[in-house]
Each structure stands twice: as C-alpha cells, then as structure tokens.
GUVOGU-589645 format. One record per residue: residue number from 1; x, y, z of N, C-alpha, C in turn. Coordinates in steps of 0.02 Angstrom, whole numbers. Layout:
BEGIN
{rec NUM, {X, Y, Z}, {X, Y, Z}, {X, Y, Z}}
...
//
This chain:
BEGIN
{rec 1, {1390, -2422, -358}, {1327, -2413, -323}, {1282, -2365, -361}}
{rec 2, {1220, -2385, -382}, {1165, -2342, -390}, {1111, -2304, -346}}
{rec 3, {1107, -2252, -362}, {1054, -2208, -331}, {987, -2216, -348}}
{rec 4, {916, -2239, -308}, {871, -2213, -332}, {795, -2216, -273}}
{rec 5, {758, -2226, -285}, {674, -2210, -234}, {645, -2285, -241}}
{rec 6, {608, -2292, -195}, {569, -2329, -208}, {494, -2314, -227}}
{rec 7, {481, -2321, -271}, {397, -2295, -301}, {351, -2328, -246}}
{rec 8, {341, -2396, -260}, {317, -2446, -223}, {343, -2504, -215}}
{rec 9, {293, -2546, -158}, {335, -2619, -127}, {278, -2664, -117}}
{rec 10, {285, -2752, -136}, {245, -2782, -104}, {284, -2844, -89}}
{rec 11, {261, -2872, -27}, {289, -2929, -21}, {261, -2985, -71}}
{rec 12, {355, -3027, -40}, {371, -3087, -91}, {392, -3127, -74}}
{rec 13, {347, -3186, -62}, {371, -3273, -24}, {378, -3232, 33}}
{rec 14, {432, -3248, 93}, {424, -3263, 152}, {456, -3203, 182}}
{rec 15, {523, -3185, 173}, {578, -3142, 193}, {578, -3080, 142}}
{rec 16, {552, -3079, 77}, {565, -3015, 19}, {520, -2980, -3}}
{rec 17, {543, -2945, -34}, {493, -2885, -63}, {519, -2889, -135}}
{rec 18, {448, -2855, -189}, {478, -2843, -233}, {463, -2757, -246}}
{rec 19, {522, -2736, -277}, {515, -2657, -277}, {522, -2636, -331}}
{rec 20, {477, -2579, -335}, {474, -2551, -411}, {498, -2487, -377}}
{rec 21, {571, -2457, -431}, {632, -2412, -399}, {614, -2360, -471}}
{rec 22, {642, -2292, -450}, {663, -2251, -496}, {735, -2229, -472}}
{rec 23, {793, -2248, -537}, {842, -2252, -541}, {858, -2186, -577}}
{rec 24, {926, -2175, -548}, {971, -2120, -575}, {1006, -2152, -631}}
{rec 25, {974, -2137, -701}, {1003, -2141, -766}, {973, -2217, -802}}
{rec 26, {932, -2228, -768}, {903, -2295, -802}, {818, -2289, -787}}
{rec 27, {808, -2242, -751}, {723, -2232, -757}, {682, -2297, -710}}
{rec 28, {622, -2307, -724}, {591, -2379, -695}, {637, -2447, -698}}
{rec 29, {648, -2479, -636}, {671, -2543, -630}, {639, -2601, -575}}
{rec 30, {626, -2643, -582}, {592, -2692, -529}, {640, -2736, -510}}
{rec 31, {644, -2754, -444}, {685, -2780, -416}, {670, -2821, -335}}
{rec 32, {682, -2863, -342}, {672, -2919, -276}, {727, -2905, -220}}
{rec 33, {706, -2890, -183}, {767, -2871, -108}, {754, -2933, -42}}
{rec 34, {796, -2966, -46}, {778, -3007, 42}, {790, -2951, 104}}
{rec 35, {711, -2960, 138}, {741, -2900, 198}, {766, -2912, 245}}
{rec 36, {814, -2987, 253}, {850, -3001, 322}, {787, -2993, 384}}
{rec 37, {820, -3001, 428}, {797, -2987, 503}, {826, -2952, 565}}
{rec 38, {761, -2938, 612}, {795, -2924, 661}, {845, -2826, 640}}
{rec 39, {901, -2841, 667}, {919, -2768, 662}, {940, -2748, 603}}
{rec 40, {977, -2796, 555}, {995, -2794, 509}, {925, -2800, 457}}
{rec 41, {876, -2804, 467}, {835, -2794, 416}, {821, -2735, 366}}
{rec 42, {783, -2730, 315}, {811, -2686, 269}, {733, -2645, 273}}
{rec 43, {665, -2677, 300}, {621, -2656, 302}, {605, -2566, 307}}
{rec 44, {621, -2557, 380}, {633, -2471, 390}, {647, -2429, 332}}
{rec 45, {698, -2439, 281}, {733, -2392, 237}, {704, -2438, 154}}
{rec 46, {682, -2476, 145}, {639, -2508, 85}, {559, -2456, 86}}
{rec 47, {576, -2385, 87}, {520, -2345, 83}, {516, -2281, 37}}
{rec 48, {442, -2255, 18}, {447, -2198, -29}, {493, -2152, 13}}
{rec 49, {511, -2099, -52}, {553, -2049, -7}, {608, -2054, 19}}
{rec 50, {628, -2112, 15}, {704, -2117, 77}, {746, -2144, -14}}
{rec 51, {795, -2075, 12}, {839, -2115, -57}, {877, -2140, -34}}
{rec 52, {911, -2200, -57}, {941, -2251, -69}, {1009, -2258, -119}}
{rec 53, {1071, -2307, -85}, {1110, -2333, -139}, {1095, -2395, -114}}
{rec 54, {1106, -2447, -184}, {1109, -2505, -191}, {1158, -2528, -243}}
{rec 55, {1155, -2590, -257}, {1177, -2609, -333}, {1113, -2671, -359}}
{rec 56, {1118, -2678, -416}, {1062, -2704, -460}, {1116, -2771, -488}}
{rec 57, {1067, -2825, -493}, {1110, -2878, -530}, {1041, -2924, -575}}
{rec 58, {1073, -2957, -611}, {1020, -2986, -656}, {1007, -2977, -722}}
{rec 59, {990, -3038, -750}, {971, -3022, -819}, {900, -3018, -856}}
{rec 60, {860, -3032, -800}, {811, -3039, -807}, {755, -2951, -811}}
{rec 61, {719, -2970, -836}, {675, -2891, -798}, {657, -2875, -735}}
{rec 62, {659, -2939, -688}, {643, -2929, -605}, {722, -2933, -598}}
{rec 63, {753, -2898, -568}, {823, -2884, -559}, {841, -2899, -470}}
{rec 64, {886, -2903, -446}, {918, -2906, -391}, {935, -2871, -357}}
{rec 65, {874, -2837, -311}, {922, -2780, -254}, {983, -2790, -181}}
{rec 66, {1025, -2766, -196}, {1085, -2795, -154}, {1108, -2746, -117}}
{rec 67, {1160, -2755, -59}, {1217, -2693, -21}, {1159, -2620, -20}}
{rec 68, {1092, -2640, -4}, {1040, -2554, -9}, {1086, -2531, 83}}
{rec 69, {1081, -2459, 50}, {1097, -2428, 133}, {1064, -2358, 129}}
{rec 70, {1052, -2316, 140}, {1035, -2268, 161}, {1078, -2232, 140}}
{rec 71, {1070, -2186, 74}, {1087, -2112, 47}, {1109, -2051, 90}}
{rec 72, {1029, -2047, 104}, {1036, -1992, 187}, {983, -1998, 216}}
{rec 73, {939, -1980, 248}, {893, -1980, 292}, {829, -1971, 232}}
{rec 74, {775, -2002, 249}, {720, -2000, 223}, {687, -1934, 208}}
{rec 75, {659, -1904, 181}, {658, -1853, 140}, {566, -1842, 198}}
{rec 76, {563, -1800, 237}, {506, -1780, 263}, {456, -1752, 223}}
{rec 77, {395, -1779, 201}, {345, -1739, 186}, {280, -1760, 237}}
{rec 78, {252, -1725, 227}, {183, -1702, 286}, {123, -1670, 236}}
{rec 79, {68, -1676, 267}, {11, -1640, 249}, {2, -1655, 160}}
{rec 80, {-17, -1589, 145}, {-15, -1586, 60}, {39, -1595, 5}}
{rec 81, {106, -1602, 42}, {164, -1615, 23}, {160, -1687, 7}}
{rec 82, {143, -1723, 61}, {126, -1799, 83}, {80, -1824, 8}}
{rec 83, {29, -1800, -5}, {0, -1833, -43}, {10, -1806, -126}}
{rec 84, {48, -1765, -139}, {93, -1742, -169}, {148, -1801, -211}}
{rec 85, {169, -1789, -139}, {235, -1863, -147}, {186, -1938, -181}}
{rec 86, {136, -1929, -159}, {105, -2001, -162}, {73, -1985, -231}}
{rec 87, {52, -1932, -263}, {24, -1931, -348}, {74, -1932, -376}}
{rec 88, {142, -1925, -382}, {191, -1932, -404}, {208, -2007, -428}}
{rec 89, {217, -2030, -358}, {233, -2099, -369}, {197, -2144, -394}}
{rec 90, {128, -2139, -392}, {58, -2169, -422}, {89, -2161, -497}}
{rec 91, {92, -2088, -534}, {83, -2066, -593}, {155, -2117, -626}}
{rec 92, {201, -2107, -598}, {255, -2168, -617}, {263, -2217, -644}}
{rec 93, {206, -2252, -578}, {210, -2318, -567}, {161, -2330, -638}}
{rec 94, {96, -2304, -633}, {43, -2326, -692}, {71, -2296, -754}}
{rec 95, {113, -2249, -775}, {132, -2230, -857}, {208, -2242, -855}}
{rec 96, {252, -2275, -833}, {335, -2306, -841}, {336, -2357, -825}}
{rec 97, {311, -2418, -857}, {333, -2480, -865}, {420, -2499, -887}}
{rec 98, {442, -2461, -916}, {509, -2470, -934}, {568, -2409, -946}}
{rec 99, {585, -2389, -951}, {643, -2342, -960}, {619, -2272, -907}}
{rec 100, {630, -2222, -946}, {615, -2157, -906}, {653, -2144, -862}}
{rec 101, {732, -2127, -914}, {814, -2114, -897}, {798, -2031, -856}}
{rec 102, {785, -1991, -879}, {789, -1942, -897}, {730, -1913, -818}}
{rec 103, {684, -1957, -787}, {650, -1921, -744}, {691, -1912, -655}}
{rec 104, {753, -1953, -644}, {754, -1952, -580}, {770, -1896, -563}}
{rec 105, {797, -1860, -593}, {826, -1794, -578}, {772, -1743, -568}}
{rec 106, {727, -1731, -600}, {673, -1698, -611}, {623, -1722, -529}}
{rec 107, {637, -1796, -527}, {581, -1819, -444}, {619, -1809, -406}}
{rec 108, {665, -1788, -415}, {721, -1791, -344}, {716, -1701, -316}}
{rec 109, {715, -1682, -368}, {699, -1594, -357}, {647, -1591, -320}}
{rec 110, {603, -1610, -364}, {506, -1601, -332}, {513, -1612, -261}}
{rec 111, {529, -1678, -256}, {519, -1703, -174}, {581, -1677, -127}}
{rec 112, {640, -1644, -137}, {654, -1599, -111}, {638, -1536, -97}}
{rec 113, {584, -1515, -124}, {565, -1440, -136}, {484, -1461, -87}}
{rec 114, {459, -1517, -99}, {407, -1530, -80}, {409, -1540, -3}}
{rec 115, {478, -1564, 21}, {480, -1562, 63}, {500, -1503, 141}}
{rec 116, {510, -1443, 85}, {490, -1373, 111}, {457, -1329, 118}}
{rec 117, {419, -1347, 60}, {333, -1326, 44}, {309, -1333, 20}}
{rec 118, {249, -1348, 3}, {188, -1383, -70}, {191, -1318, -99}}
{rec 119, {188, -1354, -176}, {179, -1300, -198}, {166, -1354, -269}}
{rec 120, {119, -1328, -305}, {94, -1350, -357}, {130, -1369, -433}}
{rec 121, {183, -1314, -429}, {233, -1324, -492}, {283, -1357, -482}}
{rec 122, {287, -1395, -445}, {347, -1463, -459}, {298, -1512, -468}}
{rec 123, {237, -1498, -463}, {206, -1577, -496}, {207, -1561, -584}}
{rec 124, {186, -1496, -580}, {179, -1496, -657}, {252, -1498, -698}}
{rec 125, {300, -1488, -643}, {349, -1477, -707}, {375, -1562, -704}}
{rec 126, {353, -1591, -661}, {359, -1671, -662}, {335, -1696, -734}}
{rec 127, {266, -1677, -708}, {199, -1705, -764}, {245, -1674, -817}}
{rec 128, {271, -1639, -840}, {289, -1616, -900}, {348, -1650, -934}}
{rec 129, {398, -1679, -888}, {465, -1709, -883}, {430, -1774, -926}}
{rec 130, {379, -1787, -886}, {368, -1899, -902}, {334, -1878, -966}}
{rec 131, {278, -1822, -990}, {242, -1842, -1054}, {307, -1813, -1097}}
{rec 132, {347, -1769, -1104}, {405, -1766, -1138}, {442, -1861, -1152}}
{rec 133, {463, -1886, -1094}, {499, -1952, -1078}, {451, -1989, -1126}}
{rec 134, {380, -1997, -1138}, {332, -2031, -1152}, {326, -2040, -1238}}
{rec 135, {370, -1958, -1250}, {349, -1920, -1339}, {283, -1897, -1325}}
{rec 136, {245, -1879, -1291}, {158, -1843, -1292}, {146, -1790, -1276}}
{rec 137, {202, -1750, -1263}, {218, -1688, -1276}, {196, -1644, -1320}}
{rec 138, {162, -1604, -1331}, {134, -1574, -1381}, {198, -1501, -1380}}
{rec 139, {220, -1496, -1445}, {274, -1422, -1465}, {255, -1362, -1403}}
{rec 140, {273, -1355, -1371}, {255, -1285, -1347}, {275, -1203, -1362}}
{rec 141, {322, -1211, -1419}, {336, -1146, -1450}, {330, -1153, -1532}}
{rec 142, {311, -1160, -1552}, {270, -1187, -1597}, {207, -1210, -1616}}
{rec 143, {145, -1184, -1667}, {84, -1175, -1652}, {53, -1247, -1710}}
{rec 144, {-6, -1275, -1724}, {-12, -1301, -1780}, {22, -1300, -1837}}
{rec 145, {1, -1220, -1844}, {36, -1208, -1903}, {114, -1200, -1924}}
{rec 146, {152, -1215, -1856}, {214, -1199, -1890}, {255, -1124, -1847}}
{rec 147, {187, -1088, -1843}, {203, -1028, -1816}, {222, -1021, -1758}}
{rec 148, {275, -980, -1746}, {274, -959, -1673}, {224, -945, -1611}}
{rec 149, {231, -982, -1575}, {168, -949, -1526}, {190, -891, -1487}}
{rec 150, {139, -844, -1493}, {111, -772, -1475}, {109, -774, -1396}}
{rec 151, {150, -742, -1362}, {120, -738, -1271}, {56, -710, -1273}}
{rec 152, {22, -665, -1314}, {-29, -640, -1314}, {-100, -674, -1318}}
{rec 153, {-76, -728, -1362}, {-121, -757, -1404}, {-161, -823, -1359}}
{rec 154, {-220, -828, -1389}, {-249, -881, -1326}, {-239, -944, -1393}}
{rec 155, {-223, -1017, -1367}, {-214, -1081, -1417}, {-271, -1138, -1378}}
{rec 156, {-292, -1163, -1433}, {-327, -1224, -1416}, {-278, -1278, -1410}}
{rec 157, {-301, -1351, -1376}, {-266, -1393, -1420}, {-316, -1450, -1444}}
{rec 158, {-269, -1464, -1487}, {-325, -1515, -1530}, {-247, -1594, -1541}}
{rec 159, {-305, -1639, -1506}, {-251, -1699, -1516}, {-221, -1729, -1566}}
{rec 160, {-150, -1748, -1579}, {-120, -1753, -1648}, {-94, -1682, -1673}}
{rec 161, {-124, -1641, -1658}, {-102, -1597, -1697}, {-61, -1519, -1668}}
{rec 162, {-81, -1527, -1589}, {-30, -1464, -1554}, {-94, -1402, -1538}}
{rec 163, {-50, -1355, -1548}, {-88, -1286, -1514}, {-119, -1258, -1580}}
{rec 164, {-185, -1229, -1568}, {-194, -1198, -1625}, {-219, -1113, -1609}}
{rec 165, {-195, -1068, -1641}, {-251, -1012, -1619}, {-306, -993, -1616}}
{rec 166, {-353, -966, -1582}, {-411, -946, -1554}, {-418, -893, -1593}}
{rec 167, {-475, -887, -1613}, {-506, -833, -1645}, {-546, -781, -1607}}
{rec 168, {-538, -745, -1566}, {-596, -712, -1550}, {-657, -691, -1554}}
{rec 169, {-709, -707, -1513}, {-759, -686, -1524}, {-811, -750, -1574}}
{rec 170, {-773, -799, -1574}, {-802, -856, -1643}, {-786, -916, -1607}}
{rec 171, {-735, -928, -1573}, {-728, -968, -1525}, {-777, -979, -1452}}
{rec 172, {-812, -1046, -1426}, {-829, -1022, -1345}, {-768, -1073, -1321}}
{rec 173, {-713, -1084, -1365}, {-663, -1112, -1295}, {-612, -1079, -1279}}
{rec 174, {-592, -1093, -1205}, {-558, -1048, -1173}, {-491, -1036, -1198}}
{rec 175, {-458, -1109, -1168}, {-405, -1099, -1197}, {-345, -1094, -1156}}
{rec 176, {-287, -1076, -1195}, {-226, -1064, -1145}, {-195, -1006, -1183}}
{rec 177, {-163, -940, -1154}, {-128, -905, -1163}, {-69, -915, -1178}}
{rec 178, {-22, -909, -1225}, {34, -919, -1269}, {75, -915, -1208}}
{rec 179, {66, -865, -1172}, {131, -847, -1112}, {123, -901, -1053}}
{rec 180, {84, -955, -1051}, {85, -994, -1016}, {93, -1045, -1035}}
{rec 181, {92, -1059, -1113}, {130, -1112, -1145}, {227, -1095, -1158}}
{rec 182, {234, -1060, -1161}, {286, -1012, -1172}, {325, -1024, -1101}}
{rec 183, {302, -992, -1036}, {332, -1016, -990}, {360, -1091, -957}}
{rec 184, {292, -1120, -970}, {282, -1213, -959}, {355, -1238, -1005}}
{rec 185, {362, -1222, -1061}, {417, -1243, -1105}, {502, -1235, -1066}}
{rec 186, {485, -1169, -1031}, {568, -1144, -1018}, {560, -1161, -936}}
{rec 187, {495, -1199, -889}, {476, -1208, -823}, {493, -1168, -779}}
{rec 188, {472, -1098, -820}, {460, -1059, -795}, {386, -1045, -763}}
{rec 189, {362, -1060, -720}, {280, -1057, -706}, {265, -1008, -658}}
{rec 190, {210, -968, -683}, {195, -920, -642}, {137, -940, -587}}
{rec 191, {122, -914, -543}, {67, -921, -486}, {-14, -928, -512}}
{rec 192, {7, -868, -580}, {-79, -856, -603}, {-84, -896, -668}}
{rec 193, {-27, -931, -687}, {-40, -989, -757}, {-43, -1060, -716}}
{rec 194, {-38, -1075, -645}, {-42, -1158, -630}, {-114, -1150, -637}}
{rec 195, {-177, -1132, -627}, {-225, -1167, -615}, {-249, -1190, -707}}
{rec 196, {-235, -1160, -745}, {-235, -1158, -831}, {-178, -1219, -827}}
{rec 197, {-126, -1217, -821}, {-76, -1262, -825}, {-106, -1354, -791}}
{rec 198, {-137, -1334, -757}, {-156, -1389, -706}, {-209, -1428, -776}}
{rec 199, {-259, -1402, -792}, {-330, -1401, -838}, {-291, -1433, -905}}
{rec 200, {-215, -1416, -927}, {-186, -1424, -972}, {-145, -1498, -960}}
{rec 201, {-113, -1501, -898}, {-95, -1584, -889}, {-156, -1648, -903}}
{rec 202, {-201, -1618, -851}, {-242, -1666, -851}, {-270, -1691, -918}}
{rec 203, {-287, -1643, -955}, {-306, -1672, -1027}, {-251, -1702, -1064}}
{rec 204, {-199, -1706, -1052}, {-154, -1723, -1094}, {-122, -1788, -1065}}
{rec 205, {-131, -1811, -988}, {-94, -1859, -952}, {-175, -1927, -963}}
{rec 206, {-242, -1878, -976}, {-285, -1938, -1002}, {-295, -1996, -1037}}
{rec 207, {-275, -1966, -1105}, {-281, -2031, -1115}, {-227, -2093, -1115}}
{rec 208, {-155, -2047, -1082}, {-133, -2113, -1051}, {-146, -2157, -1006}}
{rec 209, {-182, -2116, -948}, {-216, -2156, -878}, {-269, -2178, -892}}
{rec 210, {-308, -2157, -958}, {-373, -2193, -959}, {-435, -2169, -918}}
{rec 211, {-483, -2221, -905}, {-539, -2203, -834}, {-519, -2216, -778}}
{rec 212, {-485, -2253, -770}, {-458, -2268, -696}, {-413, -2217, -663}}
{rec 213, {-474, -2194, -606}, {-450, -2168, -590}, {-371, -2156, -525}}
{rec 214, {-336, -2108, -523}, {-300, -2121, -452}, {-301, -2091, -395}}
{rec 215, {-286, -2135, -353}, {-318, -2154, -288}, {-303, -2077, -262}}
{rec 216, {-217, -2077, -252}, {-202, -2022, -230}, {-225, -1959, -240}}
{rec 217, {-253, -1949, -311}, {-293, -1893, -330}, {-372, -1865, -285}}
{rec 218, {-400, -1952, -292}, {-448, -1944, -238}, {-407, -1935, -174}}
{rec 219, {-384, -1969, -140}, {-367, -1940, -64}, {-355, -1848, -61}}
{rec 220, {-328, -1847, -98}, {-279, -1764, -111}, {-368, -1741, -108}}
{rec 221, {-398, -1741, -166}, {-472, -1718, -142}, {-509, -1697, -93}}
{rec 222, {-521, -1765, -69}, {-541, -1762, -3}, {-529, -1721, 50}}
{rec 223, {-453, -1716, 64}, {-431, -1680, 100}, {-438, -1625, 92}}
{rec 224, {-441, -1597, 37}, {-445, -1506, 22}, {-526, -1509, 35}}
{rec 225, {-570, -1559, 31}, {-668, -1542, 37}, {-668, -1516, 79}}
{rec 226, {-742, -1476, 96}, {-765, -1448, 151}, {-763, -1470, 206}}
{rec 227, {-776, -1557, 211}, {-784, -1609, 260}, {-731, -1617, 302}}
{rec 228, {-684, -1577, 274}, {-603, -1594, 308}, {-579, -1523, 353}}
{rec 229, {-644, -1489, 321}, {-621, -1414, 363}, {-582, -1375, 348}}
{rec 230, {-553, -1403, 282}, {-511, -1356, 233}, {-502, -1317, 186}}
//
C-alpha cells in the first residue's frame, strides 16, 4: 500500500474521477479511481488534505487507483491555513508534471503544521523543496563568485548566475542579506527574513509559472484586503 494526497480531482465518464496524487517516494502521479456508490463510495475521502493509502496499478501514465481507505482523519485547515493548503496544491499541480520523489515529506509537514497555525514558513520551505526538486535553485552558500556568502553582506541575484554582492552606496538594489540566504539553506527562517524571503520565492518560482496567474494567490489576497475587514 502507498501513501499519498490528493492535489486535485475531476470527474470521469459516469462513476470516476481522475486524480492527480502526491505520493510518498514517487512524487506526482495521475490516476483514475471508480467511486462506487451509495455507502461504499469513495467520494467523501477522494479529497485535498485527507491522507490516504491506496495501491497504484498500470502501465500507462494515467494509472489505477485501487483498495483507497483512509490513513487517518482528514487533516483540518480553516481560514488562512485553508488557502495556504490550497497555494500549495495549485503550485504542484502547475510546476510537477512528473516525478517530485523527494516533496511528500516536506507537504506532509507544512499541512500538518498548517493545520495548527498559519504561519508563512512552511510555504517557503515548500517553495524551496520543489525549485530544489526542479534544479532552479540558485547555491545559497555560495556567491557568483565562488565565495562564501557573508551573513553580513547584502546579495543580488542575477539569473543564471546566483547571488552576487552589493556594493554599497553604488547599488539602488535592495537585495537580500547573506543571513537570510544562509538561514533559507539550513530552513532555518527567521520572523524578520520571511517578508525578504517571500520577495525572493516569488522571483524565482516566475518564470516557471509564467503570467498566469494563481487563483489561490488571488483568493489568499482578497481575503487579507481591506474589503474583508482584515
């Protein structure tokens, strides 16, 4: 039996779904499940968040979901946690078309942790897990040149080529402080490096997502606007 989530689901022909899963030790997998009926249907527990065992069959790339039962109870998130869970699974679904061994462990943390309190650094140390999984990782202890990076020191980055140092006073870009590249590396993240850390995913998860934007990002928005009273 394998362990894993369901990212997303859409129905298929009459009785099935097809599901796009993140698996324990095999990363993205798509798979067709019949959801039975009635009591025995599989509908209820074919959802984000609720982990799952199953087994997988097939040789194909749409694979065979079989024997799914319920892991343990569905994993509660609410509020900002909630849409949390949902940029996660978005970010997945649009940059892991295939493999991405190495992330369930890393989403399985987040959305356990998420589900005790939001908190901003399990997305990033996510975001950090898949562009690693991806190779688009830029060195984080290590500068352009080769050199060690400085906690002191503020680094640009420049694409292709990694972190570079800042010159003072000759530079107008901001930048990132070595000790917050430095931390990000060992996920170690401090309170006063996520909003720098945050400024630092996003440029770097671009030009894999392109212009299109995601949804969840807008909802998550919204909700924090003024309009929401928040």
């Amino acid at each position: 039996m394998k362990r894993g989530y369901v990212l997303h689901s859409r129905p298929y022909r009459e009785s099935s779904m097809i599901v796009n899963l993140l698996v324990d030790g095999e990363g993205r997998v798509d798979a067709v499940v019949r959801l039975g009926s009635g009591k025995r249907s599989l509908k209820s527990i074919i959802q984000p968040f609720h982990p799952l065992l199953f087994s997988l069959s097939g040789c194909s790339d749409l694979k065979t979901l079989s024997r799914v039962e319920p892991m343990s109870p569905a994993i509660p998130l609410h509020g900002d946690s909630l849409y949390a869970g949902m940029y996660l699974n978005e970010l997945l679904m649009r940059l892991v078309h295939h493999g991405g061994e190495s992330l369930f462990l890393v989403y399985h943390r987040a959305i356990m942790t998420l589900a005790r309190e939001f908190g901003e650094t399990q997305l990033r140390l996510v975001e950090l897990a898949l562009l690693k999984e991806l190779g688009c990782m830029p060195c984080l202890t290590l500068d352009g040149l080769g050199q060690e990076i400085l906690p002191e020191q503020r680094y640009q980055f420049l694409a292709e080529q990694g972190f570079w140092p800042l010159i003072e006073g000759v530079s107008d870009v901001r930048g990132w402080y070595g000790s917050a590249l430095l931390g990000l590396d060992k996920a170690q993240i401090t309170a006063e490096d996520l909003p720098a850390l945050k400024m630092l995913m996003r440029l770097l998860l671009h030009p894999l997502l392109g212009d299109k934007p995601l949804r969840s990002r807008a909802l998550f928005a919204g909700r924090r606007s003024p309009s929401t009273g928040r």
